[in-house]
N, C-alpha and C positions, 0 to 999 in steps of 0.2 A: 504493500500500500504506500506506505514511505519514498518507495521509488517511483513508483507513476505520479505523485503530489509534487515530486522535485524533479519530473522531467524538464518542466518547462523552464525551471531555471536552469537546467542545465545546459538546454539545450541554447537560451540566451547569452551563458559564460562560453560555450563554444564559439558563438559565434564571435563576439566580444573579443576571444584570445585570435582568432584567426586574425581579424583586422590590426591587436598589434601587433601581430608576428608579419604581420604584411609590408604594417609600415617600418618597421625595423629593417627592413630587409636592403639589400641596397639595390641601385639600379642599374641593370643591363645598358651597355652603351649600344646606340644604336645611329648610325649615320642619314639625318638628316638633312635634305638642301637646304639652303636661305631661299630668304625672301629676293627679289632683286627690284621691289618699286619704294622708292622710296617720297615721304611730303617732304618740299623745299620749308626750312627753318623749324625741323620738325627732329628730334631724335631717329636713329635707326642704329638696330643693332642686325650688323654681318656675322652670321654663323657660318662655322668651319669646324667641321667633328671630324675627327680622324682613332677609328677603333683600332684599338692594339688585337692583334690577332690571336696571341698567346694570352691570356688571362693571368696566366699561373707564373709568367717568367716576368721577372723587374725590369722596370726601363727607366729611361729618363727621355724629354724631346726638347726638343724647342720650337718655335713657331714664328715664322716670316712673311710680313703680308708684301705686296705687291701693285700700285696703280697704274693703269694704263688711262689717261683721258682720251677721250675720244677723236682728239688734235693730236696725240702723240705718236711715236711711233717705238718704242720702245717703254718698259717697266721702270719706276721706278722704285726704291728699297722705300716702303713707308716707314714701318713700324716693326719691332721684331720683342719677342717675350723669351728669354731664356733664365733659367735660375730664378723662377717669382721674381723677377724687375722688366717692367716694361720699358721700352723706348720709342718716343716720337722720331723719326728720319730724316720726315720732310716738313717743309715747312707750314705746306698750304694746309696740316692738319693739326696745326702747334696748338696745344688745347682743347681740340675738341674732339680727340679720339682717345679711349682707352679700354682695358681688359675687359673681358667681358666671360672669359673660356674659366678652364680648371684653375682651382684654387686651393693651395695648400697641400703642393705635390710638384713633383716634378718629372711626374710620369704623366704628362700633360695629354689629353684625348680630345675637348671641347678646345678649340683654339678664335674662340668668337672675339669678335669687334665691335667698339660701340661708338658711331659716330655722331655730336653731338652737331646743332642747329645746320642742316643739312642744305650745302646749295645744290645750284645747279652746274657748278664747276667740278662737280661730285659725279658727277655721271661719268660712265666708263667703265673698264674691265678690271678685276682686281683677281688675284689669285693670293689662298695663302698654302704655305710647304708647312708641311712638316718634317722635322729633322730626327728620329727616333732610333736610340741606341737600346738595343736588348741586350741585358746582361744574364749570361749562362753562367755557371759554375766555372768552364774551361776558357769561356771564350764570349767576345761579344759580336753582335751581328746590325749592322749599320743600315735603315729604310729609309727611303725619304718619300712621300706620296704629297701629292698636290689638290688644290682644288678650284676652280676659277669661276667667278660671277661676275656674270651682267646687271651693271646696276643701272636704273634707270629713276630720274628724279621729274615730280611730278609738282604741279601746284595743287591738286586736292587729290584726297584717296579715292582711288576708283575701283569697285566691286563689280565684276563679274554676277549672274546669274546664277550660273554654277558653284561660284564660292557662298553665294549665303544660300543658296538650297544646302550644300551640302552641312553646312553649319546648322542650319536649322531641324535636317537630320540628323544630325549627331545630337543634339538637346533632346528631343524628342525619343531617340532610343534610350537614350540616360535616362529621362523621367519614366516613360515605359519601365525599363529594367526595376527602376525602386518599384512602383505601384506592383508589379507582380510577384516582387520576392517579401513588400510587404503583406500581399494578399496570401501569399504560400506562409509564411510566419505567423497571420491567423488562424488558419484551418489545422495548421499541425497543432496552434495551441489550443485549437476549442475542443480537436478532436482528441488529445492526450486528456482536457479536462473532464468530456465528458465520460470517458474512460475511467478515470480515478473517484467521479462519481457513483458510477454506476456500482465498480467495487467496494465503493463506501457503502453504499444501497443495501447488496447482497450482505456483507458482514454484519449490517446490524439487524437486519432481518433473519439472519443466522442466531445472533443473540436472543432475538426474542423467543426463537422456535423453542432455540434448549432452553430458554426460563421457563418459557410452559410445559417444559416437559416434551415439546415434541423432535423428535428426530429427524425431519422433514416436512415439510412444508403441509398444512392442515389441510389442503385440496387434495393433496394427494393421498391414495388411498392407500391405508398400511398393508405389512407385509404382513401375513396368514399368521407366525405365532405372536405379532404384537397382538393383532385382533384374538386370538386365545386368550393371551395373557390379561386383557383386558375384558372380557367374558365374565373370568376367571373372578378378578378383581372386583366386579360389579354384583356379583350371584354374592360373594364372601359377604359383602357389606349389607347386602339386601335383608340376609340370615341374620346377622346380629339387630339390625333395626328391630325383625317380627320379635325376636326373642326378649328383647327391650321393652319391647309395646304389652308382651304377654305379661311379664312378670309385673309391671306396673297396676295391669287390670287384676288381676289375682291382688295383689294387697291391698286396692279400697274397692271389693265386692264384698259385701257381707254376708254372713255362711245364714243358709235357706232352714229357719226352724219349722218343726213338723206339729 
């Protein structure tokens, strides 16, 4: 009984440990593009994720971004993050760019950009490398992997169709998703509650049967020697009554003179 009464707490502490054990967990790196539209006097941050392949071996990187304006003809060195210190290169970004990637490591994988009050002199190709040393036990092993955006700067933000449909779907399953795992989180509780009732039901109607003496439910019809035994029992008592009743009349009748 005890255990069907604390199912449903249990089953809320379950759930409960699973989402901290969720959020403790850490997060898989995963290679995202950027964005590439950006508002003129507007923040924008350039993402650049570059996933270490091995998980399990130590590294260290570093990270070099690159601008091409669209008058140019060749890259310039903007900005480069190596050892947690960043550095500005160039000029035309003196102030208004900085880190935005990994933090508090130097096994560096998010190598993002954040470029603050955004012109139009902005526009152009930017690439950034990454520089990634793996260190083995015996030996180290040297990658370098790139990645290059078109950025283009805009005087208002402009939405696609496709982009807020799709946004609007993704809301919409999100809310879907709660309302049915809260509608499944009811039924499993009403349907354990009615459960723990019902077995409360039966037990005390158990009680009552053996305080009246019965073994079984009183509609139900006994088995052949309780029905004897109880015959038995009811003939016994009958005899003692008449025997009762006689001896009483016999001592105030008065004896018949002749």
């Amino acid at each position: 009984m005890s255990g069907l009464a604390d199912a449903p707490v249990t089953l809320m502490m379950s759930v409960l440990l699973v989402g901290l054990q969720a959020c403790s967990c850490t997060g898989a790196c995963v290679e995202v593009d950027s964005d590439t539209e950006a508002v003129a006097n507007r923040g924008f941050k350039m993402g650049c994720i570059s996933c270490k392949r091995r998980g399990e071996v130590m590294a260290t990187a570093s990270v070099a971004w690159f601008f091409k304006a669209s008058h140019d003809d060749d890259f310039s060195h903007i900005y480069n993050f190596e050892d947690q210190i960043g550095s500005i290169l160039d000029e035309r970004f003196e102030s208004r760019m900085e880190w935005r990637g990994s933090m508090s490591t130097l096994d560096l994988q998010d190598g993002s950009i954040y470029i603050h009050n955004v012109t139009f002199n902005d526009t152009g190709t930017y690439r950034c490398v990454f520089s990634r040393m793996l260190l083995y036990n015996d030996y180290t092993f040297h990658t370098v992997s790139s990645k290059t955006i078109n950025l283009r700067v805009v005087p208002k933000m402009t939405r696609g169709w496709a982009s807020i449909l799709s946004e609007v779907m993704m809301y919409v399953s999100i809310v879907g998703l709660q309302l049915w795992l809260l509608v499944e989180m009811i039924y499993c509780y009403r349907k354990i509650s009615a459960a723990g009732e019902e077995a409360l039901r039966e037990n005390a109607l158990s009680k009552c049967w053996r305080r009246d003496g019965f073994s079984h439910p009183p509609s139900a019809s006994p088995s052949p020697p309780q029905q004897h035994a109880r015959i038995g029992v009811g003939r016994e008592a009958v005899d003692k009554s008449t025997t009762t009743v006689t001896k009483e009349k016999a001592k105030y009748e008065l004896p018949i003179q002749s």
